[in-house]
C-alpha positions in Angstrom: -20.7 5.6 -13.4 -17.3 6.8 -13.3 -15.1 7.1 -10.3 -12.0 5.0 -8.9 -10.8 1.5 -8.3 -8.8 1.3 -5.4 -6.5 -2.3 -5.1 -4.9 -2.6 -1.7 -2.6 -5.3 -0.4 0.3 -5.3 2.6 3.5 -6.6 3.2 5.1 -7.7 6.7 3.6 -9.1 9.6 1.5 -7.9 12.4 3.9 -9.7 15.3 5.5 -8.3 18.0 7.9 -11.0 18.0 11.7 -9.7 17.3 14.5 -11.5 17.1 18.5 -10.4 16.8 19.5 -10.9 13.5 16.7 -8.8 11.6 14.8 -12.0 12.2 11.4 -12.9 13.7 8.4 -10.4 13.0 9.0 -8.1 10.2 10.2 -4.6 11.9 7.6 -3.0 9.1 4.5 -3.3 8.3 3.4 -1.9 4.5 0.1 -1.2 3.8 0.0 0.0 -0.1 -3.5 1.1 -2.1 -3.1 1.3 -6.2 -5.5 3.8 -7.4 -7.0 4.1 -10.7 -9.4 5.7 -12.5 -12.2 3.5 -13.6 -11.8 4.0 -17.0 -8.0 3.5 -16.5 -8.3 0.5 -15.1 -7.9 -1.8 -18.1 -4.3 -0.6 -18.2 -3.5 -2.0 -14.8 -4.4 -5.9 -17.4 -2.1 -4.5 -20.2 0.7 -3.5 -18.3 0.8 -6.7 -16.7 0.2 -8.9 -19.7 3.2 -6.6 -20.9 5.3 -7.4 -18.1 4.6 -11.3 -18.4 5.7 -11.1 -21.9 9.2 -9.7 -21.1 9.8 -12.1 -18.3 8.8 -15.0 -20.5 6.0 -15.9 -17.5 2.8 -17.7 -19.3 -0.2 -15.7 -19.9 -2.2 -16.5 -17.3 0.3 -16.3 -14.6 -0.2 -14.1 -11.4 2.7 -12.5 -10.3 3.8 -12.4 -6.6 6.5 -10.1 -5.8 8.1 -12.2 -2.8 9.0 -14.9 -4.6 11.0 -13.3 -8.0 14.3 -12.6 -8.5 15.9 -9.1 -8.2 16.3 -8.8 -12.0 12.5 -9.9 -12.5 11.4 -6.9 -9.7 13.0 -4.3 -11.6 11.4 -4.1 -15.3 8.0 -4.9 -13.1 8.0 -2.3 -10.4 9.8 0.1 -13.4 6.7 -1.0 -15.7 4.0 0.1 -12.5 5.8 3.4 -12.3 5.5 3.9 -16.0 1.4 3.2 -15.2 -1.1 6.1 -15.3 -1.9 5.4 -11.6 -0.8 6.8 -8.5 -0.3 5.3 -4.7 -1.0 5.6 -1.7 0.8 4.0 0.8 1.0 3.9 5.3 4.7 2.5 6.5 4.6 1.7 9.9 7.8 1.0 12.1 6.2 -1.4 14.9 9.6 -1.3 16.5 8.5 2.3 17.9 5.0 2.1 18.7 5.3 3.2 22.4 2.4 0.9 23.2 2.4 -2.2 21.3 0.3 -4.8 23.8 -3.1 -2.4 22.6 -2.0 -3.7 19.4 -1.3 -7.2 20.1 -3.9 -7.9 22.4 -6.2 -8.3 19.7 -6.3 -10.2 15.8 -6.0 -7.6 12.9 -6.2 -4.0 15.0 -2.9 -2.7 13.8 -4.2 -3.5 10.1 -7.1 -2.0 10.7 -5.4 0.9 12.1 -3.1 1.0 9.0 -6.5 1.1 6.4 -7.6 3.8 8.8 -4.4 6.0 8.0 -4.5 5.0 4.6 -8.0 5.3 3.8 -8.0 9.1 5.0 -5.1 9.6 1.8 -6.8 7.5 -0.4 -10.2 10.0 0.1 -7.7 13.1 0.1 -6.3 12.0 -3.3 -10.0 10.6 -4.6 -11.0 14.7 -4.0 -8.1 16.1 -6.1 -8.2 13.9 -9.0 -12.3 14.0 -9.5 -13.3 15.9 -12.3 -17.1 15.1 -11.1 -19.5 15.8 -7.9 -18.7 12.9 -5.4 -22.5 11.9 -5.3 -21.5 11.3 -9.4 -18.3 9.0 -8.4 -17.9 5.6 -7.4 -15.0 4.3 -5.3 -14.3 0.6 -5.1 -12.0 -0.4 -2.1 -10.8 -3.8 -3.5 -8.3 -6.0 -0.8 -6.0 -8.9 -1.6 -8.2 -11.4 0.2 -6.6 -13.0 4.2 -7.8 -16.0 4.7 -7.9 -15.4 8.7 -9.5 -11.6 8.4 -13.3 -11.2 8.2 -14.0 -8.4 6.1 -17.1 -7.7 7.4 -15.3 -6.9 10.8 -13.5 -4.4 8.1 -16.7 -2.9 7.3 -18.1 -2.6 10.7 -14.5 -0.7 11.8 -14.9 1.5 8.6 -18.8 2.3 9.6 -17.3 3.0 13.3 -14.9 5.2 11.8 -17.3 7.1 9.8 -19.6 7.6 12.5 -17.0 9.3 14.6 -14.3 11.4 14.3 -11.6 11.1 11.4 -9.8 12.4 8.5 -11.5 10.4 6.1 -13.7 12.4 3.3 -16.3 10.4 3.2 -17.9 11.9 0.3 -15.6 9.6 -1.7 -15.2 6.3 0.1 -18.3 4.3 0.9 -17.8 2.3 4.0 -19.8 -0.3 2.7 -18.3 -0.8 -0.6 -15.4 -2.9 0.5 -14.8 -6.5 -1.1 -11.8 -8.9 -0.5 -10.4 -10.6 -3.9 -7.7 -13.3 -4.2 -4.1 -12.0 -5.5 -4.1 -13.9 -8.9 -8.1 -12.8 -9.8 -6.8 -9.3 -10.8 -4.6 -7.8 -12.0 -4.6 -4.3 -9.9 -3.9 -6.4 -7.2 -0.6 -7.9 -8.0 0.2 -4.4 -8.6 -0.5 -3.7 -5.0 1.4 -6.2 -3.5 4.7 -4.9 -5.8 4.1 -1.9 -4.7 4.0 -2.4 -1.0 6.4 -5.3 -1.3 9.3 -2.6 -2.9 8.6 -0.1 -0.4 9.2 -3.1 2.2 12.4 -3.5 0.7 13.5 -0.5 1.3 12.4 0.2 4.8 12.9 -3.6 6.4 16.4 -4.7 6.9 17.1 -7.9 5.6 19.5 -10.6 7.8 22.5 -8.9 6.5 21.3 -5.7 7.5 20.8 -3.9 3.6 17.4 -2.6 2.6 17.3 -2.4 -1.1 16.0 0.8 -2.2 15.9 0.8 -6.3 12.3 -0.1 -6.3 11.2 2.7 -4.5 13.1 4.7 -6.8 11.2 3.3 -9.5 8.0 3.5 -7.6 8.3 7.4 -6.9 6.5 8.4 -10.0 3.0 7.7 -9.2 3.4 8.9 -5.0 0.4 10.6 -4.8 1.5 14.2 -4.1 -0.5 17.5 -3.2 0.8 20.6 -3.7 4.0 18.4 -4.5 4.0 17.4 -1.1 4.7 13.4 -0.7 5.3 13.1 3.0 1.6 13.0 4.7 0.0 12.3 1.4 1.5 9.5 -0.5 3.8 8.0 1.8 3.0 8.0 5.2 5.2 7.1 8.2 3.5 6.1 11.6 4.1 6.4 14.3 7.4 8.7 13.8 7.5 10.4 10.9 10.4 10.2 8.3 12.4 13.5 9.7 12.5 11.8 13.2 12.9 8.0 12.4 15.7 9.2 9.6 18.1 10.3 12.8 18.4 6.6 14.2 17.9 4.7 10.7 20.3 6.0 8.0 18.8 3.4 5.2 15.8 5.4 5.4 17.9 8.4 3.8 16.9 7.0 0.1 13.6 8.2 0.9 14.7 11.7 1.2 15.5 11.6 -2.5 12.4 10.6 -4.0 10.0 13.4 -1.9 
């Protein structure tokens, strides 16, 4: 069976809860899938093995974006855009959801929302890269494990999904085919979490007010892209897109180079 692994992981919160300062509940929310083909997959080990090498971390080591230096994130999130891979990933800016208490009136809807927007790409991108019938494909949707999120909730919101009306091609995502994996198990996964953990970077303001935007620049080589069309596809804003959020957020401007 041939098909795709899919490795998905977030970074940012899912509170409500700002605070002056940049402080309190992250303003973003990052939801990022690493895709690979299955019989790609083994690079997603070798690249990191590669990467663990150069920063002198031991073999066995998982690797956790949030808490490396700058100098460490570079040669990694360089290395992941050097990967045959590409990415799918949903950036949400909860400052401007014009309704935010149907979010925050109940446990994990806005990350299920996010998978929702995310999972439509991922099945857009799953189409245009198979060189096989979809009843001759397998797609694995593989999530950094929460601790406080039942997964089987996930799979009853993806069944709901599919049983109504969405964007999703369901010819190449099975609803049912969704398992939940701790960070350091694999290695696809620590890719996910540098990948939305860079994009984070560059769309959350730190205390000081600076977003750091050289890892998306590193990262913009395997944004998913259809008809080389990134905006909609590989990077999706919600619930403004980039055009319209761009006007009140000038950080957001390095985006506008790498799409």
């Amino acid at each position: 069976m041939t098909g795709f692994r899919v490795y998905i992981d977030e970074s940012g919160d899912e509170g409500f809860h700002f605070l002056q300062g940049e402080r309190g509940s992250s303003r973003w929310l990052v939801l990022s899938a690493a895709v690979f083909r299955r019989e790609n997959d083994h690079m997603a080990v070798s690249m990191m093995r590669d990467v663990r090498e150069l920063l002198g971390k031991p073999a066995n080591k998982a690797l956790h974006f949030r808490s490396m230096k700058h100098e460490q994130r570079v040669p990694y999130v360089r290395a992941i855009g050097r990967t045959p891979m590409r990415t799918v990933s949903v950036l949400i800016n909860k400052q401007r959801i014009a309704e935010p208490e149907t979010f925050a009136a109940e446990a994990h809807r806005l990350y299920r929302y996010a998978c929702r927007l995310l999972l439509e790409r991922v099945s857009w991108l799953c189409r245009d890269s198979a060189k096989l019938p979809p009843e001759r494909l397998k797609t694995e949707l593989i999530f950094s494990n929460r601790s406080a999120m039942s997964y089987e909730a996930l799979r009853g919101y993806l069944a709901r999904l599919k049983a109504g009306d969405c964007r999703v091609d369901w010819r190449f995502i099975d609803s049912a085919a969704v398992s939940a994996i701790n960070h350091e198990k694999l290695a696809g996964l620590q890719i996910a979490d540098a990948v939305a953990s860079g994009l984070y970077c560059a769309v959350n303001l730190n205390p000081y007010g600076d977003a750091e935007p050289r890892y998306l620049e590193f990262l913009s080589p395997t944004f998913y892209r259809y008809k080389r069309q990134v905006l909609g596809y590989g990077l999706k804003f919600w619930p403004d897109d980039l055009a319209t959020q761009r006007k009140t957020l000038e950080h957001l401007a390095a985006f506008e180079r790498h799409v």
